[in-house]
C-alpha positions, 0 to 999 in steps of 0.5 A: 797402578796409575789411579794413584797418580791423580792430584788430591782433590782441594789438596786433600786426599780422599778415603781411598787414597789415604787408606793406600797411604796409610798401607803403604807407609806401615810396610815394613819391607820394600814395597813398589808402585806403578808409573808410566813414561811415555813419549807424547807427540807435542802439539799446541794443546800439550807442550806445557805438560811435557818435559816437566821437572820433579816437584821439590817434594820429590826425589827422583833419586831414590827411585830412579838411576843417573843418566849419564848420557842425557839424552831424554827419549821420553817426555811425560812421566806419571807418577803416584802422588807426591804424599805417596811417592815420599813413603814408596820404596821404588817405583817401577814403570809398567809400560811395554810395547808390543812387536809388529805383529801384536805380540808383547815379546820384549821390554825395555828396562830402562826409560830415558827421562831427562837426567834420569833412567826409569827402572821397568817394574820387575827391575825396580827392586834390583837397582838403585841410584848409587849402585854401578851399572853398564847400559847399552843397545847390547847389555844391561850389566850390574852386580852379577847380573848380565841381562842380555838386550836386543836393540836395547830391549830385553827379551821376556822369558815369559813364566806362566807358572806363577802362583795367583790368588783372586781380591775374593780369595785373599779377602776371605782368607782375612776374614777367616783370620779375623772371624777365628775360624779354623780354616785358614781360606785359599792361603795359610798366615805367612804363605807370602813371607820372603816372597816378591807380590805383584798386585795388579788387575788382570781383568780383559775390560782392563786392557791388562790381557796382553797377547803373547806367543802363549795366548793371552795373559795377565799384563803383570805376568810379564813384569813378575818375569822379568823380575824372575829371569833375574833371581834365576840369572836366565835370559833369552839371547839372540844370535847377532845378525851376521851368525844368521847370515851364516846359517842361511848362506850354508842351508841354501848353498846345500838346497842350491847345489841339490837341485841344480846338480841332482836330477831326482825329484824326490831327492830334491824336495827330501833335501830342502823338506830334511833342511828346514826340519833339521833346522827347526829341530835344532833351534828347538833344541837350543832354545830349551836349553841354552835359551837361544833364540834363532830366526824362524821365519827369517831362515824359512823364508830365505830357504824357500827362495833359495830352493824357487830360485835355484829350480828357475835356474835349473830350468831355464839351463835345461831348456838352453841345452835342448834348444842348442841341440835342436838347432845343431842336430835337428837335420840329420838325426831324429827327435827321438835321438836328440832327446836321448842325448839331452837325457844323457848327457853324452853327444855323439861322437865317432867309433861304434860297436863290434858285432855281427850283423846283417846288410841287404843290398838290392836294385830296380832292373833297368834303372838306370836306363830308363832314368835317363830318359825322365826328366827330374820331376817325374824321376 
């Protein structure tokens, strides 16, 4: 896409240019190019070339939505050359961003470029300048269409089913049509009638292979979704922050309260091992069918914390009984016993038990005499 944003040479547009023109302007239907905005760090070297306005051949709208806001997050906009701009339906910007982790998981639909928005490229067809739209960090609404946003990004429901076909596949089906051979090559004349046609290269020395939670894929992939979660009106959510907080406060009170007040080991580790499993199952659930998305490593994290945190816990209170009844008890009962308390729970207290049973009384003949008589040592 972006190739065609270079000037003409000497004014004039070269072979391959004015054969995209020419294609471009006999098109009867709606067709829509690729542009790119950016926000580029100013230095000494660049700061002439940002925030530059729309030449006065160019009319931003017809391919862009007011920015009622005017704030202007981005700075550099390329676009296709003006000779082509003018007979463009839409122009659709291609950027996306990857999260942290290097996943492309989120787009935004809208880029801020002085009094303007930018369409993202699979929302380009959908929206034009005059039609009433609401934006925000929490929604992009329009018609009948909601699309549900996460910090102002929308979520890509990444569809790899989309029917392809290869420059050589589609090549030979033209020479096939212009040789009149009877096999009509990889697709029949009409097979692309009424549908929506993303042309892109998909090669990875084009830096277009993108990784997301499927593998790599085809950059246009996640255009040709976005534009597909809104003909279907099917949009990934997430449950705001505060639903999140909930589920962690109830999953690690239930792990807390085992731990601490259960003694069973197994028990134990089948109540936390039986939460995070349930959980899982669950969210699994609701993704497939509501497509929601709950927090995974977020929930998982915090339940292993919960759980460490509450056998620290659980320890160190055992350890300050044991002590407490060595300390109290260790000069007059044994250590079998004091263990047999801390291991039951129930300190000793005054009674006994009815039962018949056997005492032995016995003496040292002369003892008292003769202990009279010795002094203690010897005693």
């Amino acid at each position: 896409f972006t190739e065609y944003t270079k000037p003409p040479i000497n004014g004039k547009l070269n072979f391959e240019d004015d054969l995209l023109l020419n294609a471009t302007a006999s098109y009867s239907d709606q067709i829509i190019h690729g542009g790119q905005i950016i926000n580029e760090p100013e230095n000494e070297d660049n700061f002439h070339t940002l925030n530059l306005p729309f030449s006065n051949s160019v009319e931003p709208e017809l391919f862009t939505l007011p920015n009622k806001t005017s704030l202007s997050e981005y700075n550099k906009v390329f676009l296709p050359f003006d000779e082509l701009l003018a007979v463009t339906t839409h122009i659709g910007s291609l950027d996306v961003s990857p999260d942290q982790d290097g996943v492309f998981r989120r787009i935004k639909p809208l880029r801020s470029y002085q009094n303007y928005y930018f369409k993202t490229l699979g929302l380009a067809s959908s929206l034009s300048y005059d039609d009433p739209f609401t934006y925000n960090r929490n929604k992009l609404s329009f018609g009948d269409t909601t699309i549900p946003l996460v910090e102002g990004q929308m979520i890509i429901n990444l569809n790899r089913n989309f029917k392809n076909y290869s420059v050589s596949a589609v090549f030979s089906t033209i020479q096939s049509g212009q040789n009149s051979v009877s096999d009509p090559g990889f697709f029949k004349p009409g097979e692309l009638e009424g549908k929506d046609v993303f042309i892109a290269p998909t090669a990875a020395g084009l830096y277009d292979q993108k990784n997301t939670a499927f593998g790599p894929q085809p950059g246009v992939f996640l255009h040709a979704s976005v534009l597909d979660s809104i003909k279907r009106n099917k949009f990934i959510r997430k449950p705001t922050k505060n639903w999140a907080r909930l589920i962690v406060f109830f999953m690690s009170l239930i792990i807390g309260w085992v731990i601490i007040f259960q003694d069973n080991i197994i028990l134990k580790i089948s109540t936390f091992l039986i939460s995070v499993g349930s959980y899982y199952l669950f969210a699994q659930y609701l993704f497939d069918t509501h497509l929601l998305w709950l927090p995974s490593g977020y929930i998982l994290s915090t339940c292993i914390f919960a759980f460490l945190l509450s056998y620290i816990y659980r320890t160190f209170y055992e350890n300050k009984d044991k002590r407490f009844l060595k300390a109290a008890f260790k000069n007059y009962i044994s250590p079998a016993l004091i263990e047999e308390i801390h291991a039951t729970g129930e300190l000793p207290k005054l009674g006994g038990e009815v039962g018949v049973r056997t005492a032995f009384f016995t003496d040292i003949a002369d003892f008292s005499s003769f202990s009279e008589k010795l002094p203690p040592e010897k005693l």
